[in-house]
MOPAC internal coordinates of N, CA, C and O (Angstrom, degrees):
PM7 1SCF
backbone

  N    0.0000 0     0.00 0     0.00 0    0    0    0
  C    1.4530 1     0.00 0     0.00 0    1    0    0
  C    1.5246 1   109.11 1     0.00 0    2    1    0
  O    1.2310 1   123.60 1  -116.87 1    3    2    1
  N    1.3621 1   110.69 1    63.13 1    3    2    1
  C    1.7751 1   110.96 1  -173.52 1    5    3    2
  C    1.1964 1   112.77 1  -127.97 1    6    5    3
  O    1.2310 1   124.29 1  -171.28 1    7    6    5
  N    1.3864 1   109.38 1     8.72 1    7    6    5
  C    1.9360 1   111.50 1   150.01 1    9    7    6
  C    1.6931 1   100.26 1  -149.36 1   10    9    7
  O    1.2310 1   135.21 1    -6.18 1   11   10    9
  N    1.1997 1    88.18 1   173.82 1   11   10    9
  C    1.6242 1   109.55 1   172.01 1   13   11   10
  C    1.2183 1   138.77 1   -34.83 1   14   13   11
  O    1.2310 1   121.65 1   153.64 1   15   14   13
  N    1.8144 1   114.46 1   -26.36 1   15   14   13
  C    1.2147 1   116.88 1  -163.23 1   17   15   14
  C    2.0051 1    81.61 1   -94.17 1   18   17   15
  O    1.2310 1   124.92 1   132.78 1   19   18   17
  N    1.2710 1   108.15 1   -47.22 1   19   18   17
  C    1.5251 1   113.95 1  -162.10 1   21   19   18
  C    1.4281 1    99.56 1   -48.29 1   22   21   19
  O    1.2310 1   120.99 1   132.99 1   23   22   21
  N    1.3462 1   115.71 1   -47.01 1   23   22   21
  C    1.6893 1   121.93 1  -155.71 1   25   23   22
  C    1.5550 1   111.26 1   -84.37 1   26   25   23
  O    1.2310 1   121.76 1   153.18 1   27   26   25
  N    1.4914 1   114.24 1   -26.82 1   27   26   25
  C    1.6873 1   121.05 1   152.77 1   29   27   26
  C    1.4234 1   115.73 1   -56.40 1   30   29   27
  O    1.2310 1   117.00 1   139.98 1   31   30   29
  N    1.4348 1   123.31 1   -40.02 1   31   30   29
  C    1.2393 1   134.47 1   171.56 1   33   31   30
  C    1.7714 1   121.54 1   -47.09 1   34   33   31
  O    1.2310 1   127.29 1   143.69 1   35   34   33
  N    1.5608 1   103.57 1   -36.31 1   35   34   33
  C    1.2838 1    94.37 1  -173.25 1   37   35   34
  C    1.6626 1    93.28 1  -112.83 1   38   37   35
  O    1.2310 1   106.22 1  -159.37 1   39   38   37
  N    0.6828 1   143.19 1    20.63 1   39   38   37
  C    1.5273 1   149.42 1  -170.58 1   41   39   38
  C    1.9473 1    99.11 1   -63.00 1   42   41   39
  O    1.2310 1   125.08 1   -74.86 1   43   42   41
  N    1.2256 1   107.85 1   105.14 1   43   42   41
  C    1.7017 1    97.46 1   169.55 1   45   43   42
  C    1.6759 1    88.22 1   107.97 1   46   45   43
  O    1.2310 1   116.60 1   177.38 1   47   46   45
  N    0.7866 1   124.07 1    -2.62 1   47   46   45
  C    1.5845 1   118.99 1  -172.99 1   49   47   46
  C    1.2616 1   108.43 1  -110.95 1   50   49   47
  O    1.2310 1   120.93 1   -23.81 1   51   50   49
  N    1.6646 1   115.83 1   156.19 1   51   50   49
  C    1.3912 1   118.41 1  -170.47 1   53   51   50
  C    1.8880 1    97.70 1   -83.55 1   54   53   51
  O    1.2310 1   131.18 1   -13.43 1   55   54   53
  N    1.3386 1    96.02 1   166.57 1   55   54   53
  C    1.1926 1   103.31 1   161.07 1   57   55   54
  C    1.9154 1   126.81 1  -147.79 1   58   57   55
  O    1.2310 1   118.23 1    -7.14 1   59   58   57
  N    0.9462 1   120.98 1   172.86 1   59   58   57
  C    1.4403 1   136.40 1  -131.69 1   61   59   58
  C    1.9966 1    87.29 1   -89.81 1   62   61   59
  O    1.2310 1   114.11 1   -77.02 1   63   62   61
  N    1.1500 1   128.76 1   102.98 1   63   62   61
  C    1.5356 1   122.56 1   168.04 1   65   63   62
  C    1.4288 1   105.38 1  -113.88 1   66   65   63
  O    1.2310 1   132.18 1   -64.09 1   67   66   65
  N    1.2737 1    94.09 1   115.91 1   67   66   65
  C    1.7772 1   103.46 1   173.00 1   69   67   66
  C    1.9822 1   110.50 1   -64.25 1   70   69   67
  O    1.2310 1   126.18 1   128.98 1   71   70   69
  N    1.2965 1   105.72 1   -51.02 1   71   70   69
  C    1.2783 1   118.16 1   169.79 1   73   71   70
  C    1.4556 1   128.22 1   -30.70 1   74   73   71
  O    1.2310 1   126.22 1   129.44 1   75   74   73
  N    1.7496 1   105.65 1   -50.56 1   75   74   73
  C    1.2384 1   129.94 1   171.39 1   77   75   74
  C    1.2313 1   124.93 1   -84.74 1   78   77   75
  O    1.2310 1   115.46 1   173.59 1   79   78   77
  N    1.5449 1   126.22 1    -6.41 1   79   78   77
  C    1.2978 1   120.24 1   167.62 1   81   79   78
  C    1.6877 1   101.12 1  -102.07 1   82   81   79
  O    1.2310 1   117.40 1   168.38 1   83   82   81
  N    1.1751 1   122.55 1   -11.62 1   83   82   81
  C    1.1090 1   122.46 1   157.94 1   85   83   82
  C    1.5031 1   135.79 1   -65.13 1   86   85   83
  O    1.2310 1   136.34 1   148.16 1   87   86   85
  N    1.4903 1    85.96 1   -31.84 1   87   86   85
  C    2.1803 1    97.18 1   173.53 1   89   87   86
  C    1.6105 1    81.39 1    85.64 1   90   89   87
  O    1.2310 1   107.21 1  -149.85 1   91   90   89
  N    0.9763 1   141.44 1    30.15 1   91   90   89
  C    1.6729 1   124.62 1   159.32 1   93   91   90
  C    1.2837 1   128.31 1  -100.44 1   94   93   91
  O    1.2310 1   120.51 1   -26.20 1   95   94   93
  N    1.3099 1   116.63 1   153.80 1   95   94   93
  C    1.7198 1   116.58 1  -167.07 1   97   95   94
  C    1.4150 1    87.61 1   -92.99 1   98   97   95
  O    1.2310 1   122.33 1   -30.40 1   99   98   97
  N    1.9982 1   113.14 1   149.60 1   99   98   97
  C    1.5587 1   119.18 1   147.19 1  101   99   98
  C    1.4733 1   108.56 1   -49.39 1  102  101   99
  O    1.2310 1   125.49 1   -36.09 1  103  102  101
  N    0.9779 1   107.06 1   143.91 1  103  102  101
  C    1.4566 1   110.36 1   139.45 1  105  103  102
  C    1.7919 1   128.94 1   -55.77 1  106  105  103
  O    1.2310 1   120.80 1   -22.60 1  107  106  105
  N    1.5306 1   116.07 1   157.40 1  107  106  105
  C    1.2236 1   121.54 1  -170.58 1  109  107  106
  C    1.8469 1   117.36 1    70.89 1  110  109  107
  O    1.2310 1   130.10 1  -150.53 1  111  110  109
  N    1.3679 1    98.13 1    29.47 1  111  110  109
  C    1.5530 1    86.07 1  -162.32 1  113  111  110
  C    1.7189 1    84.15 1   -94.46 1  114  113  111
  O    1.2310 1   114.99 1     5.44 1  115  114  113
  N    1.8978 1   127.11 1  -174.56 1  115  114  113
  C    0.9335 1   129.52 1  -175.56 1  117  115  114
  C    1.4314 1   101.08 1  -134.29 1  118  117  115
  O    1.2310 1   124.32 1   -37.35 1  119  118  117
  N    1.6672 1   109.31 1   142.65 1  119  118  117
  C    1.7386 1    84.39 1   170.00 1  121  119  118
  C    1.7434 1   123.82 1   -95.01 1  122  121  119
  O    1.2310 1   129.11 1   -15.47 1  123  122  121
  N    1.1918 1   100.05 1   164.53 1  123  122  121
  C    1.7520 1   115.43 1  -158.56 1  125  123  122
  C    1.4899 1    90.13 1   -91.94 1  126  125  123
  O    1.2310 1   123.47 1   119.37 1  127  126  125
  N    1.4066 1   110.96 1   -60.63 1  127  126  125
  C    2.0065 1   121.81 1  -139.71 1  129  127  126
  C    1.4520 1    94.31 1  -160.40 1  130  129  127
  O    1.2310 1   116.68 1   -76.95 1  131  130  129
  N    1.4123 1   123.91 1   103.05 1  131  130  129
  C    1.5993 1   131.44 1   133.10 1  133  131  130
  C    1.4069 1   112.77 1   -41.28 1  134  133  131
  O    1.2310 1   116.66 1   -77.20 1  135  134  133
  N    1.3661 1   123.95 1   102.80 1  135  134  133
  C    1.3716 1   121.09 1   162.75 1  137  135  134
  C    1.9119 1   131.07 1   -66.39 1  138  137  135
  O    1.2310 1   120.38 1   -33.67 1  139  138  137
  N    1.1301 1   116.88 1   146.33 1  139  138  137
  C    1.9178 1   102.56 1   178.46 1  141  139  138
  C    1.5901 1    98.33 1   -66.91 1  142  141  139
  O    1.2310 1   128.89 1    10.20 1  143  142  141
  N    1.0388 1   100.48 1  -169.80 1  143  142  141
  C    1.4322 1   118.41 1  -163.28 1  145  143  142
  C    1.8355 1    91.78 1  -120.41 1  146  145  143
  O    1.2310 1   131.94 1   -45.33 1  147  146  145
  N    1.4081 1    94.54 1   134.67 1  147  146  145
  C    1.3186 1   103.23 1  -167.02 1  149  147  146
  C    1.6724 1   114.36 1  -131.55 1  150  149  147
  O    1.2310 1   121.08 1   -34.56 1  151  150  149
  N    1.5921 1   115.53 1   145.44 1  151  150  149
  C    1.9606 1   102.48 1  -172.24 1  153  151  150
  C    1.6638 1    91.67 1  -116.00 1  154  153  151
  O    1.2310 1   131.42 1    36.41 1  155  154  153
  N    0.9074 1    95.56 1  -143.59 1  155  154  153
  C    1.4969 1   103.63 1  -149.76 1  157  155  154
  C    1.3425 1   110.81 1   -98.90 1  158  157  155
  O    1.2310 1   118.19 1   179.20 1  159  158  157
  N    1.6140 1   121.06 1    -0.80 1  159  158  157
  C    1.0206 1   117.25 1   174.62 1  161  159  158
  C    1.4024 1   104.11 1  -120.10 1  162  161  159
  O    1.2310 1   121.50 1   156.45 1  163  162  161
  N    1.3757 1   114.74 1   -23.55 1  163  162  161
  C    1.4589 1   127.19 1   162.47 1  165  163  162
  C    1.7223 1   135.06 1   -40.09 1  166  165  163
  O    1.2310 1   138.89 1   135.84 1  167  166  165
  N    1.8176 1    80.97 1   -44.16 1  167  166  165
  C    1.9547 1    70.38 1  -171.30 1  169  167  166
  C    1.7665 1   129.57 1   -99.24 1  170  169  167
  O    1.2310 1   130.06 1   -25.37 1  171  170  169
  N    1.4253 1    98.21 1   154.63 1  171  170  169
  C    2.0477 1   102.66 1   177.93 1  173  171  170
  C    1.6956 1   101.38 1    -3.94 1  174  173  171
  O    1.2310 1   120.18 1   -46.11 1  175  174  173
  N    0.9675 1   117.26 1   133.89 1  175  174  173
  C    1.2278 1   147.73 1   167.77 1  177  175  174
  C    1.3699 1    90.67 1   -77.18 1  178  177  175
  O    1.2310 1   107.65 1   131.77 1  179  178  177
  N    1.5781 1   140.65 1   -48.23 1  179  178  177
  C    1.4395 1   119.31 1  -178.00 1  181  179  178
  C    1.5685 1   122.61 1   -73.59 1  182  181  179
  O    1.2310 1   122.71 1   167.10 1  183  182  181
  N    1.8260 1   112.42 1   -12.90 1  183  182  181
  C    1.0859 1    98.13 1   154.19 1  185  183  182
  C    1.1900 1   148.09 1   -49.91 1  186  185  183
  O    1.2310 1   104.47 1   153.28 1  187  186  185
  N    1.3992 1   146.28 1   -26.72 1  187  186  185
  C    1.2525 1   162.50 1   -88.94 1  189  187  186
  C    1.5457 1    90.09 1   179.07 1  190  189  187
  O    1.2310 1   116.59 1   163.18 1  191  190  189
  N    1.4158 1   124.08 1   -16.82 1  191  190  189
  C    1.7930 1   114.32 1   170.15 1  193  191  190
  C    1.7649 1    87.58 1   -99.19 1  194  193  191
  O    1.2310 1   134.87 1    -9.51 1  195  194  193
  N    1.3276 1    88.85 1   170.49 1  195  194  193
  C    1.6888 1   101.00 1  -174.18 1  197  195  194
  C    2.0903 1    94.56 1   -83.40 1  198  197  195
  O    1.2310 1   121.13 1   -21.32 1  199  198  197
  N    1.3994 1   115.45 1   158.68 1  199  198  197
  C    1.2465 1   119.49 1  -142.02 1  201  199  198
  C    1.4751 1   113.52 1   176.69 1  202  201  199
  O    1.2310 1   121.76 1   -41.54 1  203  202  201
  N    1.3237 1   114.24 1   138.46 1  203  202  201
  C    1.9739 1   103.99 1   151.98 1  205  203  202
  C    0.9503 1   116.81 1  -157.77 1  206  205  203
  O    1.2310 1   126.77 1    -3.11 1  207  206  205
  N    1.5803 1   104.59 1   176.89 1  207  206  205
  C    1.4003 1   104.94 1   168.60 1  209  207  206
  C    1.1506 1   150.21 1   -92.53 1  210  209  207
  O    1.2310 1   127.13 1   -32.63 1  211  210  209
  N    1.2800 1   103.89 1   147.37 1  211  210  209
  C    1.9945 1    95.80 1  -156.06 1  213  211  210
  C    1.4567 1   133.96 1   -42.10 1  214  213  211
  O    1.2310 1   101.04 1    -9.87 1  215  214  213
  N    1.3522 1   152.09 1   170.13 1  215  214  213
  C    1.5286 1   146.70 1   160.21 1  217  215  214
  C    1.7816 1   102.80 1   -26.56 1  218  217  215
  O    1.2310 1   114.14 1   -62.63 1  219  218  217
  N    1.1917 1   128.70 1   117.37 1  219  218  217
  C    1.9318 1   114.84 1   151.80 1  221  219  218
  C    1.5413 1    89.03 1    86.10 1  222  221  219
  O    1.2310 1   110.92 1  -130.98 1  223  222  221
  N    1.5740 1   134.69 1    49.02 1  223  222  221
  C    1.3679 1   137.05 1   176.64 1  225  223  222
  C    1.7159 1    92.25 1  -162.47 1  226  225  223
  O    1.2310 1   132.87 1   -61.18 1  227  226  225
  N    1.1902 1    92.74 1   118.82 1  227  226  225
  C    1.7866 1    95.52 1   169.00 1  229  227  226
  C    1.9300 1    91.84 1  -128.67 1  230  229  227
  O    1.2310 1   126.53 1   -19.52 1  231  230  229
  N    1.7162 1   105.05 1   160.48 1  231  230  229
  C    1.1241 1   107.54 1   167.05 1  233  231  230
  C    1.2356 1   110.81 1  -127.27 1  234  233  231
  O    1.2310 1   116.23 1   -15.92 1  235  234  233
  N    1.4375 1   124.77 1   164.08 1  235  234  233
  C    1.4074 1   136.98 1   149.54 1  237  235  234
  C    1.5014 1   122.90 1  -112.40 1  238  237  235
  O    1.2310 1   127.63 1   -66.30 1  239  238  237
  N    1.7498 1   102.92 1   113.70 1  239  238  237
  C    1.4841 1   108.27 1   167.60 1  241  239  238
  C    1.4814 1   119.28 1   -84.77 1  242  241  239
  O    1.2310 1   132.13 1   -43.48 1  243  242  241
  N    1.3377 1    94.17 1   136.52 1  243  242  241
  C    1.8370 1    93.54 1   179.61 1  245  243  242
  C    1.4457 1   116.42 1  -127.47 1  246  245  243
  O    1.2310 1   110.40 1   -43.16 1  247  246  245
  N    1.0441 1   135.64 1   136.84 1  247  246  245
  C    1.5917 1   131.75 1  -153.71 1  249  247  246
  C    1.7533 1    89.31 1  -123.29 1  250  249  247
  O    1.2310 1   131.94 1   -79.37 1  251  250  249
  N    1.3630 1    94.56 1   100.63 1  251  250  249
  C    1.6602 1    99.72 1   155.42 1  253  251  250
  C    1.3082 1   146.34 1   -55.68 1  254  253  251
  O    1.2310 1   128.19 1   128.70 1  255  254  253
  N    1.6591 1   101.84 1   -51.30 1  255  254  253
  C    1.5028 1   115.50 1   172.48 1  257  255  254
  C    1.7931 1   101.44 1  -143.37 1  258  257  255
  O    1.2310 1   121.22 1   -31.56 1  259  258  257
  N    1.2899 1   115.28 1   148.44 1  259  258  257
  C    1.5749 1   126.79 1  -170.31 1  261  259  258
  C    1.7190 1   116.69 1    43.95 1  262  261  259
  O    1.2310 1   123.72 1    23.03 1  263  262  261
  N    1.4971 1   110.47 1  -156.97 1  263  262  261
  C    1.5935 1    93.22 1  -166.89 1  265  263  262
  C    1.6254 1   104.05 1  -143.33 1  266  265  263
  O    1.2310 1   138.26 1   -14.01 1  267  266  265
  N    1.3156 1    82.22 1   165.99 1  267  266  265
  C    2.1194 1    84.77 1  -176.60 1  269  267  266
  C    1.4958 1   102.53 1  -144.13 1  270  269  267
  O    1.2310 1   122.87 1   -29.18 1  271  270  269
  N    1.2919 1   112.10 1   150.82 1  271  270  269
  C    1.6834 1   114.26 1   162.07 1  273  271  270
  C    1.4070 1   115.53 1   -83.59 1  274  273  271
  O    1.2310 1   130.00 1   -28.18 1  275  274  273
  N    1.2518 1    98.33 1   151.82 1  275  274  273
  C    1.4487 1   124.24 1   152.99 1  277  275  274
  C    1.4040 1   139.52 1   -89.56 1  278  277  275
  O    1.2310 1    94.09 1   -86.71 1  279  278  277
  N    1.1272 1   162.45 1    93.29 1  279  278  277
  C    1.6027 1   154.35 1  -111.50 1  281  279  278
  C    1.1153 1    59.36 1  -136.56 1  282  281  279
  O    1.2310 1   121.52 1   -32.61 1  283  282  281
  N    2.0381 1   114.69 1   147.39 1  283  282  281
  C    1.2062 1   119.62 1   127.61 1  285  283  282
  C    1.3462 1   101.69 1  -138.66 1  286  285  283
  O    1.2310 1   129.12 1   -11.85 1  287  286  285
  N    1.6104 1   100.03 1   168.15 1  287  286  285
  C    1.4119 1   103.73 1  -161.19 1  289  287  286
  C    2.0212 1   125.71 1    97.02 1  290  289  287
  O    1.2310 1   120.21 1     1.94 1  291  290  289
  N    1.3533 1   117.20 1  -178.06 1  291  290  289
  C    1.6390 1   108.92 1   179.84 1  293  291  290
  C    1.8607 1   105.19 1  -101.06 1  294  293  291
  O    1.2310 1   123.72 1  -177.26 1  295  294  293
  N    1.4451 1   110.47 1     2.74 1  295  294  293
  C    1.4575 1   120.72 1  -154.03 1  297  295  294
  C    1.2411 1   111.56 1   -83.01 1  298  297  295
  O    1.2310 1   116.73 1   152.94 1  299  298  297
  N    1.3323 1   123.83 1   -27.06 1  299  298  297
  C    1.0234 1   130.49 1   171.84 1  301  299  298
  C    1.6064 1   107.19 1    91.71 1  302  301  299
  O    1.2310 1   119.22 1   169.60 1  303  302  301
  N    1.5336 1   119.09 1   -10.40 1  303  302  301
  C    1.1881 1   110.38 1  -165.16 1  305  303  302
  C    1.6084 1   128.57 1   -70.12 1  306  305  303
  O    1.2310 1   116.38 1    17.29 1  307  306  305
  N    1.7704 1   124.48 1  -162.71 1  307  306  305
  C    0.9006 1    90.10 1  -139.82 1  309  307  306
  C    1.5993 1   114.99 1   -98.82 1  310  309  307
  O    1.2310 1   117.44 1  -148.97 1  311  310  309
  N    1.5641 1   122.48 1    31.03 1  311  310  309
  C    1.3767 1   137.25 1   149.19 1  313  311  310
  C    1.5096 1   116.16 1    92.14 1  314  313  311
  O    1.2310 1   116.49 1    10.67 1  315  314  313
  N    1.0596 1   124.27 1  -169.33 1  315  314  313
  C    1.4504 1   133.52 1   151.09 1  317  315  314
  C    1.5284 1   114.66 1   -99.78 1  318  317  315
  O    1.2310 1   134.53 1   -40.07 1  319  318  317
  N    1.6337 1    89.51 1   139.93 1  319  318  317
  C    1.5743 1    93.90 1   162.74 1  321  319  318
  C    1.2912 1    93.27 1  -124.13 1  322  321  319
  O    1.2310 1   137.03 1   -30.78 1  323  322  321
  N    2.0759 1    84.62 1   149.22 1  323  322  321
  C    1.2392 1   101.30 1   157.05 1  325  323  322
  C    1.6032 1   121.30 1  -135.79 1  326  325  323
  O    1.2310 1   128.54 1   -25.50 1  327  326  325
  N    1.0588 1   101.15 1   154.50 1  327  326  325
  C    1.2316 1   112.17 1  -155.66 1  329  327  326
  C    2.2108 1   105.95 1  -106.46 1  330  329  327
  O    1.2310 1   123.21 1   -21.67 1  331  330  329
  N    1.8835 1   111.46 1   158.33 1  331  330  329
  C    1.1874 1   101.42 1  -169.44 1  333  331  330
  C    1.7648 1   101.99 1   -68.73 1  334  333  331
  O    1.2310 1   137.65 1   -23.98 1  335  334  333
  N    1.9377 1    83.40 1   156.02 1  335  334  333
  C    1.2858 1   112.29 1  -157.51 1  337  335  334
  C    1.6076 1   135.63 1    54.30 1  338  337  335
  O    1.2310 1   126.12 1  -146.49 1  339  338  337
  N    1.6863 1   105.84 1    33.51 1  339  338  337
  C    1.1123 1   112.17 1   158.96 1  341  339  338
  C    1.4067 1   108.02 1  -136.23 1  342  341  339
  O    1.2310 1   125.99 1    -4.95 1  343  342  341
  N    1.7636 1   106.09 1   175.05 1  343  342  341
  C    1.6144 1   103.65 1  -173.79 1  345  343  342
  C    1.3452 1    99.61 1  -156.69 1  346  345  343
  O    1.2310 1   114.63 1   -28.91 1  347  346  345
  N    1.7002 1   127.78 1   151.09 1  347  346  345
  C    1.3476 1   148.43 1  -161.41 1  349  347  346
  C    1.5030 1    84.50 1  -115.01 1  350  349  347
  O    1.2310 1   124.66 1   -21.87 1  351  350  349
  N    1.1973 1   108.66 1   158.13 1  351  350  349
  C    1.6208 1   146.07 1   166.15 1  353  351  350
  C    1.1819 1   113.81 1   -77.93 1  354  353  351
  O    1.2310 1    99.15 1   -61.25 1  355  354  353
  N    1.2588 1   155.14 1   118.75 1  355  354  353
  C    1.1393 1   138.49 1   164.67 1  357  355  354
  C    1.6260 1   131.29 1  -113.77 1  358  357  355
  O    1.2310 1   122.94 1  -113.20 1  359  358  357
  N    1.5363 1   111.98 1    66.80 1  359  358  357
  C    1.4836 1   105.80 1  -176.72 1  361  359  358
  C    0.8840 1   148.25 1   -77.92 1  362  361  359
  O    1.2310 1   114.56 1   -27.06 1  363  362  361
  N    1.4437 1   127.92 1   152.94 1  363  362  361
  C    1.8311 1   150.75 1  -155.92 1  365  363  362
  C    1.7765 1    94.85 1   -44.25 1  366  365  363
  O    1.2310 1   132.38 1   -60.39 1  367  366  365
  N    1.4500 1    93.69 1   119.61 1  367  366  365
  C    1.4251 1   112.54 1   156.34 1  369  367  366
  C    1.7897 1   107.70 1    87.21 1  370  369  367
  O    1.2310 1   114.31 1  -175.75 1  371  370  369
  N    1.1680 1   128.37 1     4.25 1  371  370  369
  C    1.4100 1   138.70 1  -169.38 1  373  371  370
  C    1.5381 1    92.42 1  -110.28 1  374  373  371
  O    1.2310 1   115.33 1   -50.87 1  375  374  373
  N    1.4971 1   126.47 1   129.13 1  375  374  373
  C    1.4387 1   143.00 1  -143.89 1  377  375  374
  C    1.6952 1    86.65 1  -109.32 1  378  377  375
  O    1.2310 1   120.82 1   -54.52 1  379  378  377
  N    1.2571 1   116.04 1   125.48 1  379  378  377
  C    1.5339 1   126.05 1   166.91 1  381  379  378
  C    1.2273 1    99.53 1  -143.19 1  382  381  379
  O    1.2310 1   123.24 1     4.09 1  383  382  381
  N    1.5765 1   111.40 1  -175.91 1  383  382  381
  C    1.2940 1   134.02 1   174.36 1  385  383  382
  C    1.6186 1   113.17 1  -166.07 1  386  385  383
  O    1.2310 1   121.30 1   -38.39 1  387  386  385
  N    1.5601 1   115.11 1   141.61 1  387  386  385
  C    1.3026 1   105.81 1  -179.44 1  389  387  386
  C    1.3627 1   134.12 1   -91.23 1  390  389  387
  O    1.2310 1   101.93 1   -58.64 1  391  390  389
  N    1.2806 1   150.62 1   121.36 1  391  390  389
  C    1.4102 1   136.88 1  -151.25 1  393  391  390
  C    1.7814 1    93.30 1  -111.89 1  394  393  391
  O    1.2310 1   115.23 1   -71.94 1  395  394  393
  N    1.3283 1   126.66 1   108.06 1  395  394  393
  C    1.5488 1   105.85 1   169.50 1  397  395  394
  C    1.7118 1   108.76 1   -83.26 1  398  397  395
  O    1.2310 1   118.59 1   -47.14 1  399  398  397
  N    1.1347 1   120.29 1   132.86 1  399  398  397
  C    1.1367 1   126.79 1  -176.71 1  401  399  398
  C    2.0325 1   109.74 1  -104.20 1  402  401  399
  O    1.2310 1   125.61 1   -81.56 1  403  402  401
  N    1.3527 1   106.83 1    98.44 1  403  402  401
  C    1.3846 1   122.01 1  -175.49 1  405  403  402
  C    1.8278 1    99.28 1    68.94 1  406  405  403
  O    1.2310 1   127.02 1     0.47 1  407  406  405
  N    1.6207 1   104.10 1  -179.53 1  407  406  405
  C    1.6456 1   108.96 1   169.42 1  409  407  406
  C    1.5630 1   113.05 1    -1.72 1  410  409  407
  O    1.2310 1   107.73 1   -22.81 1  411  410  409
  N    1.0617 1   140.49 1   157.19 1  411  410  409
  C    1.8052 1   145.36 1   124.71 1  413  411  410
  C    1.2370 1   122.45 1  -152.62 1  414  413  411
  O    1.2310 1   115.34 1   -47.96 1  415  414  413
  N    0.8459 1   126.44 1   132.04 1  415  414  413
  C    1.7551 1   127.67 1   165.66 1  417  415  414
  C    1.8651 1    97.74 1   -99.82 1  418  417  415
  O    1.2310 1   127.58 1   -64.39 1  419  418  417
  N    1.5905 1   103.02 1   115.61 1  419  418  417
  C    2.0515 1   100.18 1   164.12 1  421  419  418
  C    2.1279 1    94.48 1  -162.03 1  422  421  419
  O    1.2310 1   139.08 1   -20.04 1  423  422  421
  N    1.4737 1    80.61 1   159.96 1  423  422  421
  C    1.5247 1   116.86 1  -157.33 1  425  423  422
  C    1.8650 1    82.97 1  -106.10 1  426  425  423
  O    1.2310 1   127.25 1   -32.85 1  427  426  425
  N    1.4318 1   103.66 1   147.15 1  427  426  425
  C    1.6486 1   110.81 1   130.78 1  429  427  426
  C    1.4365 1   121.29 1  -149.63 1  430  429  427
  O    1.2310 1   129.17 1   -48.39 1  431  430  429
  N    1.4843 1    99.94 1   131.61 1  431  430  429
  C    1.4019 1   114.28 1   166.34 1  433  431  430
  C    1.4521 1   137.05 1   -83.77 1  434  433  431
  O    1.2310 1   124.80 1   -43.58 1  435  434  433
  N    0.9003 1   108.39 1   136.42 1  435  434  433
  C    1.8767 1   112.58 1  -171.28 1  437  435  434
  C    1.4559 1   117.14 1   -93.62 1  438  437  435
  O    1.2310 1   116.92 1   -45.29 1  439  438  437
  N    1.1120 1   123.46 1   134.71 1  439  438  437
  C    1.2833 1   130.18 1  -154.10 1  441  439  438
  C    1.5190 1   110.49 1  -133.75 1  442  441  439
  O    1.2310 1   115.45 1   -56.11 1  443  442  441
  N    1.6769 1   126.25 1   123.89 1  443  442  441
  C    1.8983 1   102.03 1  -167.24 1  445  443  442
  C    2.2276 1    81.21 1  -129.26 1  446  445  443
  O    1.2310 1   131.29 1    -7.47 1  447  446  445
  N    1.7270 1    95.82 1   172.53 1  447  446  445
  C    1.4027 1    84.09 1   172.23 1  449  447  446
  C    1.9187 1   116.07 1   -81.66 1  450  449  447
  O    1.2310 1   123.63 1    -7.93 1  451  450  449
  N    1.1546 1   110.65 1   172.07 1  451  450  449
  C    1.3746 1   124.78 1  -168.13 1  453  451  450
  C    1.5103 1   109.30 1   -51.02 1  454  453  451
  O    1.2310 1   119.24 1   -21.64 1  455  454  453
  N    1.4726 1   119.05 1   158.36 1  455  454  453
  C    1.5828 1   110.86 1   176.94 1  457  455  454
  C    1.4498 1   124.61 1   -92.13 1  458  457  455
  O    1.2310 1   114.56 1   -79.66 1  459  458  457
  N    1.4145 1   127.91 1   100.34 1  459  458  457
  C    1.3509 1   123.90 1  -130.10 1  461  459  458
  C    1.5084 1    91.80 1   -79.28 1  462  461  459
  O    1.2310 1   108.18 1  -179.07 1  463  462  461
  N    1.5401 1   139.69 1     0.93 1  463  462  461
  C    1.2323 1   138.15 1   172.59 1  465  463  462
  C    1.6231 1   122.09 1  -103.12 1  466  465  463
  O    1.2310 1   130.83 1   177.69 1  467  466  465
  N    1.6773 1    96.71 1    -2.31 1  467  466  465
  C    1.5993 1   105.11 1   153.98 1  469  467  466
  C    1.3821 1   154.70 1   -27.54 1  470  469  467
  O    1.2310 1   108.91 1    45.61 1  471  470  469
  N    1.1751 1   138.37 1  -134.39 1  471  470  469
  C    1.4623 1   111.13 1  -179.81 1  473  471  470
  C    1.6170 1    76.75 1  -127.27 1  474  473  471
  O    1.2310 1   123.18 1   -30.50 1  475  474  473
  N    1.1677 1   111.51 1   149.50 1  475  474  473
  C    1.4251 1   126.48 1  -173.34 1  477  475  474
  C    1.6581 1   122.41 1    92.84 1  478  477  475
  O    1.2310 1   130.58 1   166.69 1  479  478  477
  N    1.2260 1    97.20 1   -13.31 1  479  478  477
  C    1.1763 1    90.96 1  -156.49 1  481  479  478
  C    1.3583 1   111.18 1   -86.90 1  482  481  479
  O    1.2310 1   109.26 1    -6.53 1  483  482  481
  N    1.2692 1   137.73 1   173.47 1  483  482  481
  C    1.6301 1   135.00 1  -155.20 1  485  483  482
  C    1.2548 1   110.45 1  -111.50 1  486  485  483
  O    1.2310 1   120.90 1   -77.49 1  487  486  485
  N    1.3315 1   115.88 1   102.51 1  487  486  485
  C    1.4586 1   128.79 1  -156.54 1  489  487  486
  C    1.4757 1   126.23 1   -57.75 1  490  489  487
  O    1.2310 1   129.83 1   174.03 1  491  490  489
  N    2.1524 1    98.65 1    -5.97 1  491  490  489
  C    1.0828 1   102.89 1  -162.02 1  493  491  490
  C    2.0335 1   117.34 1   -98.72 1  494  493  491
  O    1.2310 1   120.10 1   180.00 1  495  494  493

């Protein structure tokens, strides 16, 4: 994609994020919203439908106690688990859904990029 004709070429097409098949956050991100901590009978009902998060919104799931999947994608396949005291990445615009598998206690936090008119930032 290093001229014009290449980069029209892929226009509308997915592309390859190492980051995102990893479930990892960029760096420099800020947080938005601490979520409560939610079990298995507790949480959004729209979690658990397939879903994402908007343009400039990343999340982090964190599994307190027992474990749940992660679907990502329209495939339905058969996801990530994660298990307590770990947590997946969840970035803007990439289609998941959460499956809790038996008991769980987990949180997610929302994460947007920095406010580029913030304090530090270079007025120019």
């Amino acid at each position: 994609m290093l001229d014009a004709a290449g980069r029209a070429g892929r226009v509308g097409t997915g592309i390859d994020c190492g980051l995102c098949d990893r479930g990892e956050l960029p760096e420099g991100l800020v947080p938005v919203r601490t979520g409560p901590v939610w079990d298995e009978s507790t949480f959004p009902p729209g979690l658990g439908r397939r879903h994402r998060l908007p343009d400039g919104t990343w999340g982090r799931l964190r599994v307190h106690e027992g474990r749940l999947r992660v679907v990502f994608g329209g495939s339905g396949g058969p996801g990530t688990v994660v298990g307590a005291g770990d947590a997946v990445g969840l970035p803007p615009g990439v289609t998941h859904a959460v499956v809790p598998e038996g008991p769980v206690r987990f949180s997610l936090d929302l994460f947007g990029l920095p406010d580029a008119a913030g304090p530090g930032a270079d007025p120019s």
